[in-house]
N, C-alpha and C positions, 0 to 999 in steps of 0.2 A: 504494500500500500504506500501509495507515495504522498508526503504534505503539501499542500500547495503554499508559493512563497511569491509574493509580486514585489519585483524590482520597479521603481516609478523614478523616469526620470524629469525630469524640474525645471523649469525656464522662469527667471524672474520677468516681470513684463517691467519695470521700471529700470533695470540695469542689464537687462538682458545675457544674463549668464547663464550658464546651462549649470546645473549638480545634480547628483546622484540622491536617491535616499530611499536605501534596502530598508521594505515595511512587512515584519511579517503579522499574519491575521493568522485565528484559528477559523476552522471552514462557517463558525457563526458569525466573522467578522470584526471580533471583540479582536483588540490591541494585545500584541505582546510584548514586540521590542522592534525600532527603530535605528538604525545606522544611518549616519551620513556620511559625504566625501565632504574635504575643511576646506575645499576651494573658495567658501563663502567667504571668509576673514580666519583664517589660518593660525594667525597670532593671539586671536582669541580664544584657542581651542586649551581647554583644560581638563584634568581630569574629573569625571563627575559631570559634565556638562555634554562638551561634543564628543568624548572620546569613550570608548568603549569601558569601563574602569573594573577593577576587580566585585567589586558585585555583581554588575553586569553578567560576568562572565561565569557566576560562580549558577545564577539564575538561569543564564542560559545552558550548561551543564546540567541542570537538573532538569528543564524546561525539557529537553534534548532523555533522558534518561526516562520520562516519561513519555513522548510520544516513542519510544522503542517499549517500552511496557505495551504501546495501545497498539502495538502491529504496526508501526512506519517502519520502513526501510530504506527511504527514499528521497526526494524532495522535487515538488513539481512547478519551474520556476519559470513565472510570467513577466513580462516586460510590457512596459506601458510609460506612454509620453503623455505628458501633463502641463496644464500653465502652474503655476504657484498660488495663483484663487481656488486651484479645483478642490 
């Protein structure tokens, strides 16, 4: 069984940059965890805020431990372009 994971990438309309931002959903849609690329202001990036930090991580290892409890194997990963309002 595979999870589905959508990759959304990002255009601001006022400065017009492109970024990344990995959003994974469970297939009800509810929030789990969000990653960005730091091409937005890079200098601003800290731990706890834009960056991945040791909680995160420790969450996402368990997150991970239980969907292999529920039968995932897998991962099924969509791609979609987006404004920054959407």
């Amino acid at each position: 069984m595979k999870y589905p994971i959508t990759v959304r990438s990002y255009v601001d309309p006022y400065y017009h940059y492109r970024y990344r931002a990995q959003e994974i959903l469970d297939p009800h849609g509810k929030f789990i965890f969000t990653v960005g690329d730091l091409n937005e202001c890079p200098e601003d990036a800290i731990l706890g805020r834009s960056l991945f930090d040791a909680g995160n991580f420790i969450d996402a290892v368990k997150w991970g431990m239980q969907l292999a409890k529920d039968g995932y194997e897998d991962l099924e990963v969509s791609y979609e372009e987006c404004n920054d309002d959407d």
